[in-house]
C-alpha positions, -999 to 999 in steps of 0.1 A, spaced: 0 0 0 14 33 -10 14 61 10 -21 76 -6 -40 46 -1 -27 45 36 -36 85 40 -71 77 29 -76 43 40 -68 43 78 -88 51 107 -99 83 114 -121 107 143 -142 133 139 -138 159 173 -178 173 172 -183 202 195 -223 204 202 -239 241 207 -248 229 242 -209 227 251 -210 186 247 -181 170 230 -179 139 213 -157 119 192 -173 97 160 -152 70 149 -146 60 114 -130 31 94 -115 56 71 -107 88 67 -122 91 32 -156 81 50 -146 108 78 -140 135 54 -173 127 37 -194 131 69 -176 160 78 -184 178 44 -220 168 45 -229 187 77 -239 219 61 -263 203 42 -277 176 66 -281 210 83 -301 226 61 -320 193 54 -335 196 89 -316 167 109 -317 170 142 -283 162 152 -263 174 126 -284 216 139 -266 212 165 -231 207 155 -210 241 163 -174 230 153 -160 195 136 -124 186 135 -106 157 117 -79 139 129 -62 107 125 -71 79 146 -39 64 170 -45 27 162 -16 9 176 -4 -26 165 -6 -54 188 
């Protein structure tokens, strides 16, 4: 695997910050499918779902997976 297909193909976490101060961390098999959600906010937004409206800030970062 080259180093692309291991930028966009390992794990990655989503840092969601609610409007109600809550923080939470969304797990995702890739960072491609991270990246996706992430982008899609505004519009679930505007769409009316109910816990996307409440989303004040979203940050991406690379899971630490270690090897066992």
């Amino acid at each position: 695997m080259n180093r692309d297909a291991t930028y966009w193909n390992g794990p990655a976490v989503v840092e969601v910050e609610y409007h109600n101060g809550r923080r939470e961390d969304k797990a995702f098999a890739t960072r491609l499918e991270a990246e996706a959600w992430v982008a899609l906010i505004p519009w679930l937004q505007t769409a009316g779902n109910e816990e996307a409206e409440t989303v004040f800030t979203a940050i991406l970062r690379q899971a630490a997976v270690g090897l066992n």
